[in-house]
C-alpha positions as CSV (number, residue, x, y, z in Angstrom):
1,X,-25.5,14.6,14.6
2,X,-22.7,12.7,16.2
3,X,-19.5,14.8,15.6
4,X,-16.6,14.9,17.7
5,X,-13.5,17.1,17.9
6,X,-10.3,17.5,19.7
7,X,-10.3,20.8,22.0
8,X,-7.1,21.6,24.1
9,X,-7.8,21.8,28.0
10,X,-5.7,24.8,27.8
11,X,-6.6,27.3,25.4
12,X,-9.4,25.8,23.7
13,X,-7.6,25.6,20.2
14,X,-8.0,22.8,18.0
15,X,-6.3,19.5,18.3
16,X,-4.6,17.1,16.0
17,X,-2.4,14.2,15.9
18,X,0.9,14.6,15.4
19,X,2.8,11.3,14.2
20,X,6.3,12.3,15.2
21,X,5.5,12.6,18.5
22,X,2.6,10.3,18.5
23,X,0.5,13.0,20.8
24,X,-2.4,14.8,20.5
25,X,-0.9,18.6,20.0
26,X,-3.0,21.5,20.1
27,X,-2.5,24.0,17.2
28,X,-2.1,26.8,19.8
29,X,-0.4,26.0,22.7
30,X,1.5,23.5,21.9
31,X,0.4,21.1,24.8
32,X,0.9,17.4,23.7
33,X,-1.7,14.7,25.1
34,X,-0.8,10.7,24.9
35,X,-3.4,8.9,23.0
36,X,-2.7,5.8,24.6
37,X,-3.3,7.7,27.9
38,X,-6.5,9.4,27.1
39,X,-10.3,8.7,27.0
40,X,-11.7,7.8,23.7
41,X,-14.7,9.8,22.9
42,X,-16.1,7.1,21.2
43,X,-16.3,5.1,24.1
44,X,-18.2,8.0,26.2
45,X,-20.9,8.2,23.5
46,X,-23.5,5.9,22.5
47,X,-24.2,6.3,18.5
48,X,-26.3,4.9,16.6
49,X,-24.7,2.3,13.9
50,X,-26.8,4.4,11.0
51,X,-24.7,6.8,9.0
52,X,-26.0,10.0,9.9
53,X,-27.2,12.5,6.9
54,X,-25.7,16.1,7.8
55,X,-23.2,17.0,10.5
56,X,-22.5,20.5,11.7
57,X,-19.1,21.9,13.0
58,X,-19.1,21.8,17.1
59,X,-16.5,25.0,16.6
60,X,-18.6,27.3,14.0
61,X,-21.4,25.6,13.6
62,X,-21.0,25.3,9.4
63,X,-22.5,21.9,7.3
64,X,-20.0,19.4,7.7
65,X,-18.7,18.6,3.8
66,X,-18.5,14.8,3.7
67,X,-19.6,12.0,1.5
68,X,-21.2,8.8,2.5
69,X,-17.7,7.0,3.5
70,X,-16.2,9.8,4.9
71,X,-15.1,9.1,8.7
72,X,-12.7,12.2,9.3
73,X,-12.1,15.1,8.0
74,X,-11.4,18.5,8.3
75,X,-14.3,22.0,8.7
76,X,-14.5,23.3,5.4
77,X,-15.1,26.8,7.3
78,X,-13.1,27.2,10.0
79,X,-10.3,23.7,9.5
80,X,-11.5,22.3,12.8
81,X,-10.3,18.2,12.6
82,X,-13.4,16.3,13.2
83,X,-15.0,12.7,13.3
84,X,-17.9,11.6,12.4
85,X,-18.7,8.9,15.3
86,X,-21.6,7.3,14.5
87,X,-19.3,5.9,11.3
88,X,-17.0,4.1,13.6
89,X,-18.8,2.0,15.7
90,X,-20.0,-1.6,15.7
91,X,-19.3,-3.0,12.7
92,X,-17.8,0.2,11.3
93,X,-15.2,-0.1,14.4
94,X,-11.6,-0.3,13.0
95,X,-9.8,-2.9,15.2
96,X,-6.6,-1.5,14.5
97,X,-4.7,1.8,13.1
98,X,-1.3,2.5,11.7
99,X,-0.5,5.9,12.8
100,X,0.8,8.6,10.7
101,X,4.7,9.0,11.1
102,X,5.8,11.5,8.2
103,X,4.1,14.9,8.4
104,X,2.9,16.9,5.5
105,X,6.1,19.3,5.3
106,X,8.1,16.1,5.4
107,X,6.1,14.5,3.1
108,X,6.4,17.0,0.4
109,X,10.5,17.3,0.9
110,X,10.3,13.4,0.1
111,X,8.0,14.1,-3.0
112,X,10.2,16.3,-4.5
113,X,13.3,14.4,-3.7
114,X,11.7,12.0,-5.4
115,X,10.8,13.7,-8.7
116,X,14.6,14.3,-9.0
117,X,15.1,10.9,-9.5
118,X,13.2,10.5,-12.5
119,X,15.5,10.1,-15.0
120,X,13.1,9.9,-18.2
121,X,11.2,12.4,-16.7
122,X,10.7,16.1,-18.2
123,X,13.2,18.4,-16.4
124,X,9.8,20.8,-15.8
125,X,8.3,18.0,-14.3
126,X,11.8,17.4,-11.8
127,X,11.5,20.8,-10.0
128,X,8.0,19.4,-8.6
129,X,6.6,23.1,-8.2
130,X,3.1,22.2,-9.6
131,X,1.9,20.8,-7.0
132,X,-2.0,21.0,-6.5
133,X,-2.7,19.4,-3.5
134,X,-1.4,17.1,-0.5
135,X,-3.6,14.9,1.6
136,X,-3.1,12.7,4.5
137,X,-5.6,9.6,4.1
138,X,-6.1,7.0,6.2
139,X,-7.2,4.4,3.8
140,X,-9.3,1.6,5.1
141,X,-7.8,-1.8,4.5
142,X,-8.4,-5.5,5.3
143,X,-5.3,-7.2,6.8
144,X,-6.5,-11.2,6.3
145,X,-5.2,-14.6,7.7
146,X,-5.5,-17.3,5.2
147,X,-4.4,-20.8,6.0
148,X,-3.2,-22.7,3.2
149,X,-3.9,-26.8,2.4
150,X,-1.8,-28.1,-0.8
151,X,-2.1,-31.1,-2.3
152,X,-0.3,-32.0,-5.6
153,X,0.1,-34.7,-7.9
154,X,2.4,-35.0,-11.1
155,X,4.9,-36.3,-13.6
156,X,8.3,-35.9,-13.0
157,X,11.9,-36.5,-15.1
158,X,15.8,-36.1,-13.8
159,X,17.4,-36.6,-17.3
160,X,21.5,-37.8,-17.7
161,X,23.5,-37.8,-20.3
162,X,26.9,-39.4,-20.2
163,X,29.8,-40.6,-22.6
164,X,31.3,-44.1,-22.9
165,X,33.7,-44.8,-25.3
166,X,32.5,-43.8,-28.6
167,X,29.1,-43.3,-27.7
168,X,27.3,-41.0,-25.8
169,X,24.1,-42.1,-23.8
170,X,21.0,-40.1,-22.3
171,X,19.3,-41.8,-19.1
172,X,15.7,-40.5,-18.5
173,X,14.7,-41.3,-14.9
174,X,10.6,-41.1,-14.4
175,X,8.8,-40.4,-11.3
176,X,5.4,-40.0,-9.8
177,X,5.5,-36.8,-7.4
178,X,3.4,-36.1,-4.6
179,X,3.5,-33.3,-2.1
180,X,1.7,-31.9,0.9
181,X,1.9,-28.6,2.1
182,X,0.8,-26.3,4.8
183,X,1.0,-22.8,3.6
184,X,0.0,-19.9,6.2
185,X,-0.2,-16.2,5.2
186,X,-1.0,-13.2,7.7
187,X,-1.2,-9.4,7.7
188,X,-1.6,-10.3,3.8
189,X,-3.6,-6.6,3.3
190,X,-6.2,-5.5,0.5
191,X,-7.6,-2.0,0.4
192,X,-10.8,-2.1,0.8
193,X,-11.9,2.2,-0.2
194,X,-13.7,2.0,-3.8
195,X,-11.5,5.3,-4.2
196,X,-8.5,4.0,-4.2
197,X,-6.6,2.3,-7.5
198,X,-6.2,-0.9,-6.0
199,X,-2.7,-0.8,-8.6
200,X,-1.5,2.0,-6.0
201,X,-2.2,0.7,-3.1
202,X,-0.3,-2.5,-3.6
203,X,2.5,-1.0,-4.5
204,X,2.4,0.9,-1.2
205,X,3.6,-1.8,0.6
206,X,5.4,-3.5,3.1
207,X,3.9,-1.7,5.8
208,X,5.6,-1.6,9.3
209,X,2.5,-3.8,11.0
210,X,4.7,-3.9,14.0
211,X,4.3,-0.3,14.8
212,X,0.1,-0.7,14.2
213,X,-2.1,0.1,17.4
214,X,-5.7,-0.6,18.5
215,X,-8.0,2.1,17.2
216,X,-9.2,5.3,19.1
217,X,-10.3,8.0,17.4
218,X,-7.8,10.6,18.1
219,X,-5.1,9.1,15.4
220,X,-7.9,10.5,13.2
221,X,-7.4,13.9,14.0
222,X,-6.0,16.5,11.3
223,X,-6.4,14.1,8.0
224,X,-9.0,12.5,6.2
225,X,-10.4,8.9,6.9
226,X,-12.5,6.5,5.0
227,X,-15.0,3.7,6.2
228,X,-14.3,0.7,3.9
229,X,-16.4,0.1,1.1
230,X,-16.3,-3.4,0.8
231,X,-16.5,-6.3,3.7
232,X,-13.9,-8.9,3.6
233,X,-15.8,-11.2,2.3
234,X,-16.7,-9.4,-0.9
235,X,-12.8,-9.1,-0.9
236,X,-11.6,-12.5,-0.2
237,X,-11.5,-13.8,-3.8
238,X,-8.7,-11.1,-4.4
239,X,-6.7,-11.7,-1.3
240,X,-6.7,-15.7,-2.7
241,X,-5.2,-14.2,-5.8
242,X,-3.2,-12.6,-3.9
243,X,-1.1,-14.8,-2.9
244,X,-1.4,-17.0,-5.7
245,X,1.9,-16.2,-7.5
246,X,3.2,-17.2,-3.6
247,X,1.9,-20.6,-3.3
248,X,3.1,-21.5,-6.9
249,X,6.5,-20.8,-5.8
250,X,6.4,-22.3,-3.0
251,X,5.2,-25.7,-4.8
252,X,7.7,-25.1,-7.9
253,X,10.4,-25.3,-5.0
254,X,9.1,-28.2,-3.3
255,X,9.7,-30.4,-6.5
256,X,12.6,-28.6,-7.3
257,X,15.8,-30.9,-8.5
258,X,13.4,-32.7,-11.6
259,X,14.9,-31.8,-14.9
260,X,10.8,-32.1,-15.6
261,X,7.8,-31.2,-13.9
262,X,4.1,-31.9,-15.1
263,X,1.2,-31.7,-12.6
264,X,-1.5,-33.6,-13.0
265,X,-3.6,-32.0,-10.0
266,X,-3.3,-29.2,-7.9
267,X,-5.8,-29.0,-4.7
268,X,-5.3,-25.6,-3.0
269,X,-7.9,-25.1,-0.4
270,X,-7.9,-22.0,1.2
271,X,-9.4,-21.0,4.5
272,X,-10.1,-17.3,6.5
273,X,-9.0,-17.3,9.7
274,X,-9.3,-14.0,10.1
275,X,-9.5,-10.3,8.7
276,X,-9.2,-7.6,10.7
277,X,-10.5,-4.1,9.7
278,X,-7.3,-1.7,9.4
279,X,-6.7,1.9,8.8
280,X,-3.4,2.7,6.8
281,X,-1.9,6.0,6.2
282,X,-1.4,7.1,2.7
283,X,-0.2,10.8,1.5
284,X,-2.5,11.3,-1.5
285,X,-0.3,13.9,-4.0
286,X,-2.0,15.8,-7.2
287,X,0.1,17.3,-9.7
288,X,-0.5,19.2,-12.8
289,X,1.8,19.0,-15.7
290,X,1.1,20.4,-19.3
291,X,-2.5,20.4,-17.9
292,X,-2.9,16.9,-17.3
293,X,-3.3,15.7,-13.5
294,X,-0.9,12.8,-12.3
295,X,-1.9,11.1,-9.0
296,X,0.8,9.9,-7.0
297,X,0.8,8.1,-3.3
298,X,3.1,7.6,-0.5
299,X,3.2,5.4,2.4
300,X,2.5,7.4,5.2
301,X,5.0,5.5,7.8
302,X,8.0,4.9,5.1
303,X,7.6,7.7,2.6
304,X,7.7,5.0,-0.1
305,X,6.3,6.8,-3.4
306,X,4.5,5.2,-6.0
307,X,2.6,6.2,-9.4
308,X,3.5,7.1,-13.1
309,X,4.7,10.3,-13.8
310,X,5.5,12.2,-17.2
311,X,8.0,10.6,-19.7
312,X,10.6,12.6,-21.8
313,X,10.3,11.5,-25.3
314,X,13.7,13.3,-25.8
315,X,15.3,12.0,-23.0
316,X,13.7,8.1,-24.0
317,X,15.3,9.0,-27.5
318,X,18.6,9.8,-26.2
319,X,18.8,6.6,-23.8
320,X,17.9,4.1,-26.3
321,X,20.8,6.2,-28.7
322,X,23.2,5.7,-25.7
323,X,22.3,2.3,-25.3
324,X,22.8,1.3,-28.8
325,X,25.7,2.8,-29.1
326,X,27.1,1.7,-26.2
327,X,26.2,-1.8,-27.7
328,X,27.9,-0.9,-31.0
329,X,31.3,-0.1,-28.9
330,X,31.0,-3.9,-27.2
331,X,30.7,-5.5,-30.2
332,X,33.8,-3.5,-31.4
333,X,35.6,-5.0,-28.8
334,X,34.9,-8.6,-28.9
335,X,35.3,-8.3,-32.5
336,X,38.8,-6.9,-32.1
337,X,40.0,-9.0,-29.2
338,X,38.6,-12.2,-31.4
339,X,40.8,-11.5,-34.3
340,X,38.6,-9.7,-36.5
341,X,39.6,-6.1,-36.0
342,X,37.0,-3.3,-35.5
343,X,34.0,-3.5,-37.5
């Protein structure tokens, strides 16, 4: 079966990418290849488009451990980085990758740092020294362009009030509103791995897109790397809700200025222009805590760190008592400094 690995011209040792330096860097020698500069192997091979059903190590020649959207990954036997080709062609191609930037030693000094902050979080759970496992993902994304045509139609008020003599008068102005508008969203990304908690990934963002690249395999080397699960459009109705909450604000602000807004009709028609097929790097982090596993996940480019850990009920207890009574002391104040001396 189709697998390919990275083997230094040098020594022979085992290759992988390296997203500080953005080279290929063997393990052993320490010689540093730029991917940009290089051959693809997957465009020196001719594979077949069907997944393949078993793949053995080129290094030790031990079954390759992968399920049936696994792209990359890593010899369960010996740790050779490989990639399964015959996953990443035609329509399995990528068009684009962002590379990893933070490495796993760096990623766990930002996890920990992070932990710290917590500051309803279990003091056992702030050391972050129950840490069962780190792994570099490249999750497979959709990055979509959807082109936006608005039409709306509605009621709308500006109400005045005003004094005159003894009197006081309200004016209510009425107005039939229409507006046209031409919204335009890109890189607007959706995950597309049935693995992944959608809730997670979302949070993950903004990615740097500026720093993305046009896929070759070797980005792949050293972590793990998922074909998508879903096309984009099986995924389109979510990217349009997606950017719902956008084009609402965006038509709340045209008719801003109305002391009254009612819409009669809203026409949003949405259309794809495009969706590219991206892979995004994501540090995947397990931890156990009073034997319960908490999934966490960090943008592999920012070090951004997203999920739900632990909460103290002591330390919840003793912030609502400080808030409260930090309340109690305000109202103290104002009370004295009205007149009415301390309560």
């Amino acid at each position: 079966m189709p697998v390919i690995d990275y083997k230094c011209p040098n020594c022979g040792s085992g290759m992988v990418f390296n997203g500080r330096t953005g080279a290929l860097t063997c393990q052993g020698c320490g010689r540093q290849d730029n991917i940009e500069q290089i051959p693809d192997p997957l465009e020196q091979r001719l594979f077949s488009e069907e997944t393949g059903k078993g793949y053995q190590c080129n290094s030790c020649g031990a079954a390759i451990t992968a399920d049936e959207v696994t792209t990359a990954t890593l010899c369960s036997f010996c740790g050779s980085a490989v990639v399964l080709g015959d996953r990443l062609t035609g329509e399995l191609a990528p068009a684009k990758v962002l590379p990893f930037l933070i490495s796993k030693e760096e990623a766990m000094e930002t996890f920990r740092k992070w932990c710290r902050n917590g500051l309803l979080t279990p003091g056992g759970f702030m050391t972050a020294d129950r840490v069962k496992g780190i792994t570099g993902v490249y999750v497979p994304f959709w990055l979509y362009e959807l082109h936006n045509r608005v039409e709306v139609h509605g009621q709308a008020t500006k109400v005045r009030t005003y004094t005159r003599g003894d009197y006081q008068y309200t004016e209510t102005q009425h107005f039939a509103i229409y507006r046209k508008l031409r919204l335009n969203y890109v890189n607007l990304p959706i995950d597309a791995s049935h693995k992944m908690n959608d809730e997670l990934m979302d949070k993950l963002e903004p990615f740097p897109y500026e720093r993305m690249k046009g896929f070759k395999s070797p980005y792949l080397a050293g972590y793990i790397a998922d074909k998508y699960s879903y096309d984009d459009r099986e995924l389109l109705p979510r990217a349009k809700e997606k950017i719902r909450g956008f084009i609402e604000a965006s038509i709340s602000s045209a008719v801003s200025g109305y002391t009254s807004v009612s819409f009669t009709n809203k026409d949003i028609d949405t259309t794809l222009k495009q969706a590219d097929y991206c892979l995004i790097p994501v540090w995947m982090v397990k931890y156990d805590y009073n034997q319960k596993e908490y999934v966490f996940a960090m943008n592999g480019q920012t070090g951004k760190v997203v999920g739900k850990p632990p909460l103290s009920k002591g330390k919840i207890t003793a912030w609502f008592a400080g808030v409260a009574g930090a309340t109690l002391l305000i109202l103290k104040l104002i009370s004295w400094i009205m007149g009415g001396g301390f309560l």
